[in-house]
N, C-alpha and C positions, 0 to 999 in steps of 0.2 A: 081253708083250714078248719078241723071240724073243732070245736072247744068241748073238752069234759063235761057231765052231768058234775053238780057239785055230788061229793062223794061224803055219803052217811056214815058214821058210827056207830054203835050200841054199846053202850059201857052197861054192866052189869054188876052190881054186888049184894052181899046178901038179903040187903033189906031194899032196892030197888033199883032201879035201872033207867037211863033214859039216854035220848038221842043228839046227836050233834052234827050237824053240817059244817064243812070243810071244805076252806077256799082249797085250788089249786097250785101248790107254793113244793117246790123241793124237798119239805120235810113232811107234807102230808106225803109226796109219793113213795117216801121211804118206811111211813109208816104205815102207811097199804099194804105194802109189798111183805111187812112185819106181821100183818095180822092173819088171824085170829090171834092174840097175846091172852096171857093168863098171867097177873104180877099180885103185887101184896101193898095195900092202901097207906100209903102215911097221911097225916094232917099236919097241918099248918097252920094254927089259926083258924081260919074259916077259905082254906086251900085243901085240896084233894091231890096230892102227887105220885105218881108211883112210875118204877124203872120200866123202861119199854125195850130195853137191849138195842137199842136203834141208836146211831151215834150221827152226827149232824151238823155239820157248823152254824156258829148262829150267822141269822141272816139280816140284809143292812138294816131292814125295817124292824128288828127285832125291838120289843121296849119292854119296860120294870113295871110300870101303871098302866093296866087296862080296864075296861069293863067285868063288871061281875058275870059270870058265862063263857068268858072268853076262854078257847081252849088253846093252851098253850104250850107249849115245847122248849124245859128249859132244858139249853144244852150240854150246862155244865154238868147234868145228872143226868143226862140221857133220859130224861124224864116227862109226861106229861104233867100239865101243870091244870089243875082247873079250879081257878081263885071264886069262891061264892061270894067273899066280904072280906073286911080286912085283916091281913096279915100280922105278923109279931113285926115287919118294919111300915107298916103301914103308916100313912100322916093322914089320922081321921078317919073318915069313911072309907078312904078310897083303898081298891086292890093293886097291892104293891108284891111284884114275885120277890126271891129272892135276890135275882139278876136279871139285865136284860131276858128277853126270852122268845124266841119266833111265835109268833100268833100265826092258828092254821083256821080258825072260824069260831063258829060258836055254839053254844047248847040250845039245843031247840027245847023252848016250855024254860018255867020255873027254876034257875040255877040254884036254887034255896034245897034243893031235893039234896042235893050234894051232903047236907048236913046230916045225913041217916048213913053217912058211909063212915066207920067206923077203924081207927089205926089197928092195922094187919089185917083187917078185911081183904078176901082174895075179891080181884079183879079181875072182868073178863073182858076184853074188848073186841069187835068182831066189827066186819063190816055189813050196813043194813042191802040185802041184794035191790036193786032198783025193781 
């Protein structure tokens, strides 16, 4: 059985862009199949989320506290989630979504860039070709 290449992203918005690798999970395949998507940024705290039209159940492993980078899928918004630092429910440092949330990988380089993406910023997401 042959296994996937892990599968890249390119998120884009006005002020700069960066990449992310993505395990092979249910909800990455559905938002493959999604892209290229074009959405509109909200903030969170020190969260970047925006609607992706992609709907998804959440999955068993899904959790509320991850790592800063983690790209995430919450599914009660149909939403990507990508937490740099912490949230308005946050306990301390740590990144807390707003709900459970399927994790599909994570940001390749410095998730701190996240902080120059600005609420209603458009966003682009596409996938990087191998």
């Amino acid at each position: 059985m042959q296994t996937q290449p892990p599968l890249q992203i390119r998120i884009s918005w006005p002020a700069g862009h960066l990449t992310a690798t993505l395990d092979d999970t249910p909800t990455t395949q559905a938002l493959a199949k999604a892209l290229p998507l074009v959405s509109t940024a909200r903030t969170w705290g020190e969260e970047v989320y925006f609607d992706t039209g992609v709907a998804v159940p959440r999955e068993t492993n899904a959790r509320q506290v991850v790592e800063p980078g983690t790209v995430a899928f919450w599914t009660d918004g149909d939403a990507l989630a990508l937490p740099y630092g912490p949230t308005p429910v946050s306990r301390g440092d740590e990144c807390r979504l707003a709900s459970p949330s399927n994790v599909l990988g994570r940001v390749d380089g410095d998730p701190r860039l996240l902080s120059t993406v600005r609420d209603g910023d458009p966003v682009r997401v596409e996938l990087v070709d191998s």
